[in-house]
C-alpha positions as CSV (number, residue, x, y, z in Angstrom):
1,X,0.0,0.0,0.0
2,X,1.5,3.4,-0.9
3,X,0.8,6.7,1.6
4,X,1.2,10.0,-0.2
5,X,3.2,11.8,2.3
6,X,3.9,15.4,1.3
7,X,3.0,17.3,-1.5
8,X,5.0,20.1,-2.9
9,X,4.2,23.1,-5.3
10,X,6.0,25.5,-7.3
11,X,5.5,28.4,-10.5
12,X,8.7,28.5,-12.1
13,X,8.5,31.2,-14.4
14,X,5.5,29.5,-16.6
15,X,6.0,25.5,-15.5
16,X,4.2,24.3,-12.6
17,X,6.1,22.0,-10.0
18,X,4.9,19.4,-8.1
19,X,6.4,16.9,-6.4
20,X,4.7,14.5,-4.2
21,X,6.3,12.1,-1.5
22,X,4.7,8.7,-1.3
23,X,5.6,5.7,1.8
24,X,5.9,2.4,0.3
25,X,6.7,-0.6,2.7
26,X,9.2,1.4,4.6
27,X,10.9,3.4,1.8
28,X,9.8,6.5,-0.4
29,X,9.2,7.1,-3.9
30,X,8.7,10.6,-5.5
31,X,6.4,11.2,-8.4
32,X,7.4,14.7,-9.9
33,X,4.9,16.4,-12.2
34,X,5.6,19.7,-14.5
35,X,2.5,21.3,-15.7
36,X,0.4,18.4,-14.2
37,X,2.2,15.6,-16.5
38,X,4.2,13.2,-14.3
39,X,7.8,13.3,-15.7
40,X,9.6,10.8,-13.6
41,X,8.9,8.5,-10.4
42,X,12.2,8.0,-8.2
43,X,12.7,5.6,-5.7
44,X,14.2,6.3,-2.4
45,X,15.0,2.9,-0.8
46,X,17.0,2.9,2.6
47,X,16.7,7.1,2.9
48,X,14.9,8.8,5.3
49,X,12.2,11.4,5.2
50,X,14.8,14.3,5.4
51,X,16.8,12.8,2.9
52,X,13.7,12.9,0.3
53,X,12.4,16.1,1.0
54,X,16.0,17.5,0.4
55,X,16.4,16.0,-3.1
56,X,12.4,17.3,-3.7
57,X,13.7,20.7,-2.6
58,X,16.6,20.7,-4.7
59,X,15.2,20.0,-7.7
60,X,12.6,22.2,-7.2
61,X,15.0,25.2,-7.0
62,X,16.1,24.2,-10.4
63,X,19.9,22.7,-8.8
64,X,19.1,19.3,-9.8
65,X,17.6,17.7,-13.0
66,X,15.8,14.6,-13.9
67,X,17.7,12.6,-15.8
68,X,16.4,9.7,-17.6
C-alpha cells in the first residue's frame, strides 16, 4: 500500500512544479509532475524522510535535473 506523504508546489516562471512524496513498505518514492504531467517516479530505498524532502527541494529550486 503506498501513503502520499507530502505534496510540494511551485510556479517557475511558466512551468508548474509538483512533487509529491509517497511511503511504500518502509521506503519513499517521489512522483514529480511539471504542468500536471508526471515526468519521472524515483525511488528512495534505505533514505529517510529528510533525505527525500532534500532532493524534492533541490530539484525544485532548479539545482538538480531529472535525468532519464
Amino acid at each position: 500500500m503506498t501513503t502520499l506523504v507530502r505534496t510540494f508546489m511551485k510556479e517557475n516562471g511558466n512551468a508548474s512544479l509538483e512533487a509529491q512524496i509517497h511511503e511504500t513498505d518502509m521506503s519513499y518514492s517521489v512522483k514529480y509532475f511539471i504542468n500536471g504531467s508526471q515526468v519521472r517516479e524515483l525511488d528512495f530505498p534505505s533514505k529517510s524522510l529528510q533525505v527525500v524532502e532534500a532532493a524534492v527541494q533541490t530539484w525544485l529550486s532548479g539545482a538538480r535535473a531529472l535525468n532519464g
